[in-house]
N, C-alpha and C positions, 0 to 999 in steps of 0.2 A: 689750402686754408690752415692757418698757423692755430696752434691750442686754444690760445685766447679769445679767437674769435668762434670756435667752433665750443667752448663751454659759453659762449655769450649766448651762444641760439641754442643752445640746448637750455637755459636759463629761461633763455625768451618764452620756449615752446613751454615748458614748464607752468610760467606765471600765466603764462594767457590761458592754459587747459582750465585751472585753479576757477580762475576770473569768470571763465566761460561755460565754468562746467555744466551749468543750470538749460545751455542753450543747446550745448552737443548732445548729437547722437548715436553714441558712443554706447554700446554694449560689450561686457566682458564677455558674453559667448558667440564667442567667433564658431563660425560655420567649417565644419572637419572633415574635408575632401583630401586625404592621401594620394588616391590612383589622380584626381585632377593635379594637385602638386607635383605628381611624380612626372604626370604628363606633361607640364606647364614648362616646369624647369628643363625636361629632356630637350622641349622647343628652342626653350633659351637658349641651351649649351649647344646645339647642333648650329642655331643661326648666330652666335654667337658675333662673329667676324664678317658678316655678310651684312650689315645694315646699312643702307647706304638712302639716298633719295630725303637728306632731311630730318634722318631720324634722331633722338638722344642717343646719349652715350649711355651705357647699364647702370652708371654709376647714380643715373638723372632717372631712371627707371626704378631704382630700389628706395633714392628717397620718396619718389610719387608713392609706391607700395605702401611704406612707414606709413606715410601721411595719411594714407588712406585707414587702414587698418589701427593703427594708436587714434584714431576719432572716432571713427566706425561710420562714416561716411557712406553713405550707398545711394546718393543722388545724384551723379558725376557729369562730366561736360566735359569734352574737350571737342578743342577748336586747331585742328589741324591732323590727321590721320595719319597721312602719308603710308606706309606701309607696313604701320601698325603696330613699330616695336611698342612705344610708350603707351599704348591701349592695351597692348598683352600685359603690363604691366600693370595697369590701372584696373581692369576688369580681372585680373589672378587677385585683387586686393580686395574686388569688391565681392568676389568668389567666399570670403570667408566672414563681409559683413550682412549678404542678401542683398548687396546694390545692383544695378548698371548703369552700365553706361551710355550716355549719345557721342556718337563721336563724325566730324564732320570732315569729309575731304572732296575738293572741287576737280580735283585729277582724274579720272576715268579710269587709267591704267593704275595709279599707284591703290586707287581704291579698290581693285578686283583683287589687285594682289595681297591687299591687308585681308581680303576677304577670306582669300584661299589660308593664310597665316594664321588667321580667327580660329578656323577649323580645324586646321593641325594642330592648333594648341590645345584643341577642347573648350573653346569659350564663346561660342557663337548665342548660349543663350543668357552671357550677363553682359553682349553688345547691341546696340541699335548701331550699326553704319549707315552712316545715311552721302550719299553723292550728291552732293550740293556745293552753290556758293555761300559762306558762311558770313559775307558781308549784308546780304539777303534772308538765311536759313535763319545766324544767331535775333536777332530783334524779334523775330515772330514766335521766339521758344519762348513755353509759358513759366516755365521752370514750378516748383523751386528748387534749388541745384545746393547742394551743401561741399561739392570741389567742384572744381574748376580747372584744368590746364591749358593753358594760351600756348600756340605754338604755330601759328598763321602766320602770315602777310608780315612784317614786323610795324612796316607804315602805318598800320591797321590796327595795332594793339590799343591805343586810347578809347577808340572806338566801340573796339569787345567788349572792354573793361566795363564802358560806361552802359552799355546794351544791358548788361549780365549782372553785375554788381546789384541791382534794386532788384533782381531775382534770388541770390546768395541769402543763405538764411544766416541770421547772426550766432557765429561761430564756426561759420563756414570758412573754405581753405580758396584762395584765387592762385594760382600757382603760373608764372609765366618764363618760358625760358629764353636762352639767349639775354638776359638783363644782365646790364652794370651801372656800376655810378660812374665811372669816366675816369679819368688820371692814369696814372703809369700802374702797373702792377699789376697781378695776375687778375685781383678783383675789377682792375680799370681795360683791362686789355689795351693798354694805349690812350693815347691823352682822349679819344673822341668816343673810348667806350662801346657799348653795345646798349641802341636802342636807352639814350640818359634823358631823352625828354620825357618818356614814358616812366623812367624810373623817378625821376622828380615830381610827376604828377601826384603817380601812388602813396609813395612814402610822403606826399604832403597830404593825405586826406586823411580827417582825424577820426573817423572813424573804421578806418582799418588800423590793424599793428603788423610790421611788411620787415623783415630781413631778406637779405641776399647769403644763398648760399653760393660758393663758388670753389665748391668739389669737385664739379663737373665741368658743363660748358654756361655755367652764372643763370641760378633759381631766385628771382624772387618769390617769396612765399608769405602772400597777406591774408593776415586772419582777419575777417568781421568784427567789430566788437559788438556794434551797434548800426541802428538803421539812419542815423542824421552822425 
């Protein structure tokens, strides 16, 4: 991600905070667990190179933490487990606003093992796992969810969005990985992209405000503005 585009989102995140402020739930006293941090991070650094099965890259993991923590977000969702890195991530963030999280995985095995991963880290009680199918589980969740990370089925993204979105409160964070806009170059991965129909949806609906981060493995990141 070159300077330019990476002061445009940091601009973006800015103006929308500003806009939104009235909506967020955002508190300046963050919750002050050292021995959890020290634990959290030990986790990190130990399975540092071992993540495999699906999971983000740390790099995809510490913008989920920002995001969480610079809003103060504590009504979280994610839609895809796997074995748990980016939930250690999400729930260490919600660790310091009083959230948790639901987080859903339809695998048996990868979900035992997030499970055992929960507990090494010390964060079993700001997770709900739940083992389930999420094409099933997400429509019947009552919410109201103030983040969000999509990390499922990629086919299936439109679908979530559309499930989950009339639960997000306005000001809320939709966060989906693997996205691009398409074309050549790091942000396009190649002329056919990653997952461009779903990116064309989102960023055409006007009641979200949606950049792509692509630090990682390509974040889009859409704010609520409003309910229509």
């Amino acid at each position: 991600m070159n300077s330019q585009k990476y002061i445009n989102l940091v601009i973006m995140i800015i103006s929308l905070t500003i806009t939104l402020l009235p909506f967020l739930t955002y508190s300046q006293d963050l919750i002050e667990n050292p021995e959890l941090d020290e634990r959290v991070q030990q986790f990190l650094d130990e399975h540092r190179y071992q993540w495999r099965d699906l999971n983000i890259p740390a790099s995809d993991g510490q913008l989920l933490y920002d995001l969480i923590v610079e809003n103060g977000y504590t009504r979280a969702l994610e839609i895809g487990t796997s074995t748990g890195h980016s939930a250690t991530w999400i729930a260490w963030a919600l660790s310091k606003t009083g959230g948790k999280l639901i987080t859903i995985e339809i695998d048996e095995g990868r979900h035992r093992e997030a499970l055992g991963h929960f507990e090494e880290a010390g964060l079993t009680d700001y997770i709900d796992a739940r083992l389930a199918d999420a094409h099933e589980l997400v429509p019947r969740l009552e919410g109201p969810f103030d983040f969000v990370f999509s990390d499922a089925d990629k086919e299936w993204y439109t679908n979530y969005f559309k499930a989950v979105a009339p639960k997000l409160i306005v000001g809320g964070c939709y966060a989906t990985h693997n996205v691009s806009a398409g074309g050549f170059g790091r942000g396009g991965r190649g002329m056919g992209g990653q997952n461009v129909g779903y990116y064309n949806y989102v960023t055409g609906l006007p009641n979200f405000e949606s950049t792509l981060d692509t630090r990682g493995s390509g974040m889009l990141i859409s704010f609520k503005k409003s309910n229509e």
